[in-house]
C-alpha positions as CSV (number, residue, x, y, z in Angstrom):
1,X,122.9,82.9,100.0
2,X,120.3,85.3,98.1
3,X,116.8,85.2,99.4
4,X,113.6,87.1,99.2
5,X,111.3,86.9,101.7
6,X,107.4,88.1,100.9
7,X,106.2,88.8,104.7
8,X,102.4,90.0,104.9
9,X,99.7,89.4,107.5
10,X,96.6,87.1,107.5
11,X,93.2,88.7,106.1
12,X,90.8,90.1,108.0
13,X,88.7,87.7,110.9
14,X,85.7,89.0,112.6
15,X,87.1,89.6,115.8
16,X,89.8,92.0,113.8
17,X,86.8,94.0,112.4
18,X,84.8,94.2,115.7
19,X,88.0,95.2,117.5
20,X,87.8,92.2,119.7
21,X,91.6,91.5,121.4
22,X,93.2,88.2,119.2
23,X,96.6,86.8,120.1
24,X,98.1,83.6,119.8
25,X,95.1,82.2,121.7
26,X,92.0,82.8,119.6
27,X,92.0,80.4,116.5
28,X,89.7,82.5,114.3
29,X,88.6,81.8,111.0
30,X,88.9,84.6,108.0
31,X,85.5,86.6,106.9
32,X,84.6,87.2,104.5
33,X,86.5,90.3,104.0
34,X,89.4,88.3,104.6
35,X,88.9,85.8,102.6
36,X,88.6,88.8,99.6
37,X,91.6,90.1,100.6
38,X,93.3,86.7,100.2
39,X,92.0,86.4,96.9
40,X,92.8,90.0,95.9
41,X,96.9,89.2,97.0
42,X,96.7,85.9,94.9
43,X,95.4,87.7,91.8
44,X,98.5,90.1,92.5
45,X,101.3,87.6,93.3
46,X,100.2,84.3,91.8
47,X,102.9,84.4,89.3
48,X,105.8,85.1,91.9
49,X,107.7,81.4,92.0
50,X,107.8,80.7,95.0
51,X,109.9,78.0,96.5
52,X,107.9,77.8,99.8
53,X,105.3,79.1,102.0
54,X,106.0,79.7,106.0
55,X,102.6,80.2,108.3
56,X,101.8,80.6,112.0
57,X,99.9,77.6,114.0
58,X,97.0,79.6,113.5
59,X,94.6,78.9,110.7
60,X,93.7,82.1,109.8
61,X,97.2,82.4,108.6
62,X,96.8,79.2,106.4
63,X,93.4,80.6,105.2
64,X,95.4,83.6,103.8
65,X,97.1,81.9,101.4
66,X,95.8,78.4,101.2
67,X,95.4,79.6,97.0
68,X,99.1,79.7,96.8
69,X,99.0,76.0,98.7
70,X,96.3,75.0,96.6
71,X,98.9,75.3,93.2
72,X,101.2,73.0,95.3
73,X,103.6,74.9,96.8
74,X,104.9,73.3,100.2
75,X,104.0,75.2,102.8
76,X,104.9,74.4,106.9
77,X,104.0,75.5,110.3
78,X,105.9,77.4,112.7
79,X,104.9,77.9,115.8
80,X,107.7,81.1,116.0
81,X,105.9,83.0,113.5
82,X,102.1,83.0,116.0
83,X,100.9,86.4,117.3
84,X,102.0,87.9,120.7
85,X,100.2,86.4,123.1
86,X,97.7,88.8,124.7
87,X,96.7,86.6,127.9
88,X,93.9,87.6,129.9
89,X,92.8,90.1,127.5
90,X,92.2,87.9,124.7
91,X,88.7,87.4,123.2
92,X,87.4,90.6,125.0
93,X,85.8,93.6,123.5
94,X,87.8,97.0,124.1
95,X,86.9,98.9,127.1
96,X,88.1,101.9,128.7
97,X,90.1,100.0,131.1
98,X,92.1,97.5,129.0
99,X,92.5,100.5,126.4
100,X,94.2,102.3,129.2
101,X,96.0,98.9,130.1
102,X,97.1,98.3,126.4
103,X,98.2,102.2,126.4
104,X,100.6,101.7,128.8
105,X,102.3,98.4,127.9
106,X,102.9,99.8,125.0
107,X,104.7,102.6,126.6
108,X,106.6,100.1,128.9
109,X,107.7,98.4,125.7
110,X,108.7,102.0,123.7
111,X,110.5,102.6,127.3
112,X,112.8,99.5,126.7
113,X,110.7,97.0,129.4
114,X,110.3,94.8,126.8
115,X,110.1,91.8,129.6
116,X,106.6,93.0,130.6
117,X,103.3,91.3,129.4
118,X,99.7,90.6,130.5
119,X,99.0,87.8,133.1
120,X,99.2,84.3,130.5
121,X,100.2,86.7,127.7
122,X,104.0,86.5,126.2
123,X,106.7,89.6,126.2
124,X,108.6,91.1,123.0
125,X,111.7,89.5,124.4
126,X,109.8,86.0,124.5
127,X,108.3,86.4,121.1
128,X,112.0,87.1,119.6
129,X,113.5,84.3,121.3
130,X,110.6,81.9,119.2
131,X,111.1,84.2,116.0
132,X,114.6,83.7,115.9
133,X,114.1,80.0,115.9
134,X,111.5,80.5,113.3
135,X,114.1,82.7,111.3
136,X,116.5,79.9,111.7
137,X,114.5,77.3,110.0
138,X,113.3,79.7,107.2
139,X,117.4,80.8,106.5
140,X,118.4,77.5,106.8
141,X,117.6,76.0,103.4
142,X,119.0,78.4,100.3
143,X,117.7,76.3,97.9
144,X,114.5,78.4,98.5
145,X,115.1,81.3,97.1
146,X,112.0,82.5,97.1
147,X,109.5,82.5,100.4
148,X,106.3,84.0,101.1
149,X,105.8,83.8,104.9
150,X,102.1,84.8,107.1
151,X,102.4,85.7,110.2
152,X,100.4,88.2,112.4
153,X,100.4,92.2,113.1
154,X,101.9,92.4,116.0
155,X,104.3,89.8,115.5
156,X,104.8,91.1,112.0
157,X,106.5,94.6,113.5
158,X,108.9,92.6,116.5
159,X,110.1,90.4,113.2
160,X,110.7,93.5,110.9
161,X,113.2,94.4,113.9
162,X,114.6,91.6,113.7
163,X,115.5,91.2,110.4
164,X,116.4,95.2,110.0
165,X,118.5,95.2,113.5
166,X,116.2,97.6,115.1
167,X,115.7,97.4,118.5
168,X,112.3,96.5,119.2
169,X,111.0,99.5,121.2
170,X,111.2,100.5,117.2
171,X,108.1,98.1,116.5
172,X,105.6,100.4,115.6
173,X,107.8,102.3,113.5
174,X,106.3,99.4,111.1
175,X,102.2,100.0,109.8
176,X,100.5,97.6,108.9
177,X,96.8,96.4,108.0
178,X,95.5,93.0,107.3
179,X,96.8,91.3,104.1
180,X,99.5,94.1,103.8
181,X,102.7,92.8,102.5
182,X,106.3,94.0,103.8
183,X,109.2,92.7,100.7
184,X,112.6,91.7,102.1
185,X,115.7,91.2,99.9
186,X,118.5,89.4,102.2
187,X,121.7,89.2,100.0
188,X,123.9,86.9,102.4
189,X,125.1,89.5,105.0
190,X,121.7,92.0,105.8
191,X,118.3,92.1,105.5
192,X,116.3,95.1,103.3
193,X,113.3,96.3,103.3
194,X,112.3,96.4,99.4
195,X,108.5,96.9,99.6
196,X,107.2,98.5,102.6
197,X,103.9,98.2,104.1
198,X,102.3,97.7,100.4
199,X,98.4,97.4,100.2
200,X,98.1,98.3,96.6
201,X,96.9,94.9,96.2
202,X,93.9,95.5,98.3
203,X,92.8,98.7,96.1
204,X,89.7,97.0,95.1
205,X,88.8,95.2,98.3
206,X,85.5,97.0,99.3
């Protein structure tokens, strides 16, 4: 089975662009900087066939393509693809303290304690476990060929391990930005990276 899977991440919400902590809990709607970058990555990609569209539970996902939806591809929800969830943090602005919080589970996670997480929030190991079933029911029909999947950032960097058998205290080896797309070829036995972390698209955003 030959696939090719067009990974990118929603467009930009205001909580993103007032640096406001959004995980799987904060259903936030696209500005309208996000909904230009939408547009910007359909003007680019519109003419890409594809077979089917994957999104998270979260509408701003759905808002990042909904043009692609709007020609009639099918398009379905999994709940495997939602960001990490950031638990007690979520919906507050950055302060000194959870900066110096965040700084630190971040170096649990590059130190291999990828069980760790924030009171009501999820781990890397938990997100996999969900991604992986995502995965399952994205791989499982090779009759689409071609998929465009829109996930989130963090979420975006645990899959990328995933799919390129890095271990995930790898994750931020991945950049990304909102509406950035990551291009991955699988060719029945491995995943590859064919486009990485490409925000041409987005040149004329501002």
């Amino acid at each position: 089975m030959i696939k090719t899977l067009y990974i990118v991440r929603h467009g930009q919400t205001d909580l993103n662009k007032r640096g406001i902590i959004q995980g799987r809990g904060m259903d936030t709607d696209l500005n309208d900087e996000g909904r230009r970058q939408a547009g910007l990555f359909f003007n680019a990609y519109k003419n890409v066939p594809f077979d089917k569209i994957y999104i998270s539970e979260l509408k701003r996902t759905q808002q990042s393509v909904q043009p692609f939806i709007d020609l009639g591809i099918p398009y379905e929800k999994l709940p495997g693809l939602d960001e990490l969830g950031w638990g007690v943090h979520e919906g507050k602005p950055a302060t000194p303290e959870n900066k110096a919080e965040f700084m630190q589970i971040m170096r649990d996670w590059m130190d291999g304690k990828l069980d760790e997480k924030f009171e009501g929030g999820e781990s890397p190991n938990e997100v996999k476990a969900r991604q992986l079933e995502a995965l399952q029911v994205i791989m499982s029909h090779p009759e689409e060929k071609t998929v465009l999947i829109c996930m989130h950032g963090r979420a975006l960097r645990l899959l990328l391990c995933i799919l390129t058998n890095k271990p995930l205290t790898q994750m931020d080896s991945f950049p990304h930005q909102n509406l950035v797309l990551y291009k991955v070829a699988y060719d029945g036995k491995k995943y590859e990276i064919i486009d990485f972390n490409n925000a041409d698209h987005l040149k004329n955003a501002k």
